[in-house]
C-alpha positions as CSV (number, residue, x, y, z in Angstrom):
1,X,-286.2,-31.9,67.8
2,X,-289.9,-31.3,68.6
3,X,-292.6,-34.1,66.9
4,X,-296.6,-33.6,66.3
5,X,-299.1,-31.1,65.2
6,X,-298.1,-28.6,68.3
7,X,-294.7,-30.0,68.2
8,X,-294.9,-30.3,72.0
9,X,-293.5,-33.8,71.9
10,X,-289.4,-34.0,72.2
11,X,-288.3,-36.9,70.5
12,X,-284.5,-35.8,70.2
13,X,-282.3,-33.6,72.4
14,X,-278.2,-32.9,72.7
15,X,-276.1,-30.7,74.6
16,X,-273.0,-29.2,72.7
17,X,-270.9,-26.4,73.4
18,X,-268.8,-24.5,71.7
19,X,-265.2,-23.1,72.9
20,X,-262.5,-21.8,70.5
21,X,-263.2,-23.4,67.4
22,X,-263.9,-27.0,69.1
23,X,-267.9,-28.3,69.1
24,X,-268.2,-30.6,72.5
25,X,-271.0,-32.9,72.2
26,X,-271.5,-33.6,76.1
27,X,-275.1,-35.8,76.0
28,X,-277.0,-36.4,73.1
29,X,-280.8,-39.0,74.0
30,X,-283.8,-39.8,71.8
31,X,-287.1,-41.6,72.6
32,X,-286.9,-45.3,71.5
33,X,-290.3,-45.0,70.6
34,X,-289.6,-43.0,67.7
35,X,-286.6,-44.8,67.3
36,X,-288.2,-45.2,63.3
37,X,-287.6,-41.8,62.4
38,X,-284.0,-41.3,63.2
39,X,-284.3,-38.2,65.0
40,X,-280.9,-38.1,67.2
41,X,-279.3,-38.7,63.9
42,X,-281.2,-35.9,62.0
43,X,-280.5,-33.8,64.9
44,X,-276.8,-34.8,65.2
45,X,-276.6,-33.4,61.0
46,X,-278.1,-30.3,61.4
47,X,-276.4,-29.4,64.7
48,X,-272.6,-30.6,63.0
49,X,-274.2,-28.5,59.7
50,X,-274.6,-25.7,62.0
51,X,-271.1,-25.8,63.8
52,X,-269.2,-26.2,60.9
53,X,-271.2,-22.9,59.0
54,X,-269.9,-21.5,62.2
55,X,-266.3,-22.0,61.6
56,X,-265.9,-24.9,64.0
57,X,-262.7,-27.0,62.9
58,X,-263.1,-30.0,65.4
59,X,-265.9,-31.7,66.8
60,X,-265.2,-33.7,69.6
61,X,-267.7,-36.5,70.4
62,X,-265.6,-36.5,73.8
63,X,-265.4,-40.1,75.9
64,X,-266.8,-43.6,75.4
65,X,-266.2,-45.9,72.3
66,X,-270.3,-45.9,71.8
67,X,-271.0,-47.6,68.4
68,X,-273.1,-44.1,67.3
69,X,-269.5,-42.2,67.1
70,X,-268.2,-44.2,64.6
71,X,-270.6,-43.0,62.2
72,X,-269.7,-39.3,62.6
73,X,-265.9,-39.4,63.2
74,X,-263.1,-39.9,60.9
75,X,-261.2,-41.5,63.3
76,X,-260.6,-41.9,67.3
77,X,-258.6,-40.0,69.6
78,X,-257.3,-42.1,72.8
79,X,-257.0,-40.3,76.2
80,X,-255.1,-41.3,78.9
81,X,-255.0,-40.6,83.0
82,X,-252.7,-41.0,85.4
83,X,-253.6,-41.6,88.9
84,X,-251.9,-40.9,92.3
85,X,-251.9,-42.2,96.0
86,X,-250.2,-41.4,99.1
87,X,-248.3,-45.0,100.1
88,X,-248.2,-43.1,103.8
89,X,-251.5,-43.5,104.3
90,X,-253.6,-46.9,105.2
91,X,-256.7,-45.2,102.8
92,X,-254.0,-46.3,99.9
93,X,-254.0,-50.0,99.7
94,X,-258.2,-49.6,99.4
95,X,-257.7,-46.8,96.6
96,X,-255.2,-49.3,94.6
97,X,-257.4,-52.2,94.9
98,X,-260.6,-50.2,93.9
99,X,-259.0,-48.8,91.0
100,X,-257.6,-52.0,89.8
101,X,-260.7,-53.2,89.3
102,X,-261.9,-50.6,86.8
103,X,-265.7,-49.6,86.8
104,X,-267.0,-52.4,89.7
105,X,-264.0,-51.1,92.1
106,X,-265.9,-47.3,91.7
107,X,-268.7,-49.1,92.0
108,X,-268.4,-50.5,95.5
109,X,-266.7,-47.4,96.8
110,X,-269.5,-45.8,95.8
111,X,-271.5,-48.3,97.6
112,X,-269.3,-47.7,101.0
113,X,-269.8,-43.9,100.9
114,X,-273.0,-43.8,100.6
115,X,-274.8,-47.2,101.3
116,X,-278.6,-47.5,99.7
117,X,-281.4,-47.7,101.8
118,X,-283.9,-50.5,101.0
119,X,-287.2,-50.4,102.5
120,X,-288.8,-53.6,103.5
């Protein structure tokens, strides 16, 4: 969604693909700035208006309980994982902790891996 007399100025933009009859939103960002005008939200109608001309019969907002879904989805779909470890190995017990503590325990493996570089 382009804004300005040479419309060189992206205010909106998504990334959707489409895969037998299911539209997957994967990213969707806007610029705060223009926050006023609504654009991801006018984008997000025409592109669903689009979809559905199409033949679409699910649109699938994917992952993430973000507050913006809720005003294009008739309801909410859970999804669940299952995760394994090898007991054998002494890697485990790390794994187990990390993943018991959710987002920070990625986090800090992360961190490990690949430590950041500060300059002074």
């Amino acid at each position: 969604m382009c804004h300005g007399a040479a419309r060189r100025l992206c205010i909106a933009a998504q990334i959707w693909a489409v895969c037998h009859g299911v539209a997957s939103n994967y990213k969707l960002a806007y610029d705060a700035a223009y926050g006023e005008l609504s654009a991801g939200s006018l984008l997000s109608a025409m592109l669903l208006r689009q979809v559905l001309d199409e033949g679409v019969r699910e649109v699938d907002y994917l992952t993430g309980d973000d507050h913006y879904k809720r005003d294009w989805m008739s309801h909410r779909r859970g999804r669940w994982g299952l995760v394994a470890f090898d007991p054998g190995t002494v890697r485990c017990f790390a794994q187990v902790a990390l993943n018991r503590m959710g987002n920070r325990g990625q986090q800090l493996w992360r961190e490990v891996r690949m430590p950041v570089r500060r300059t002074p």
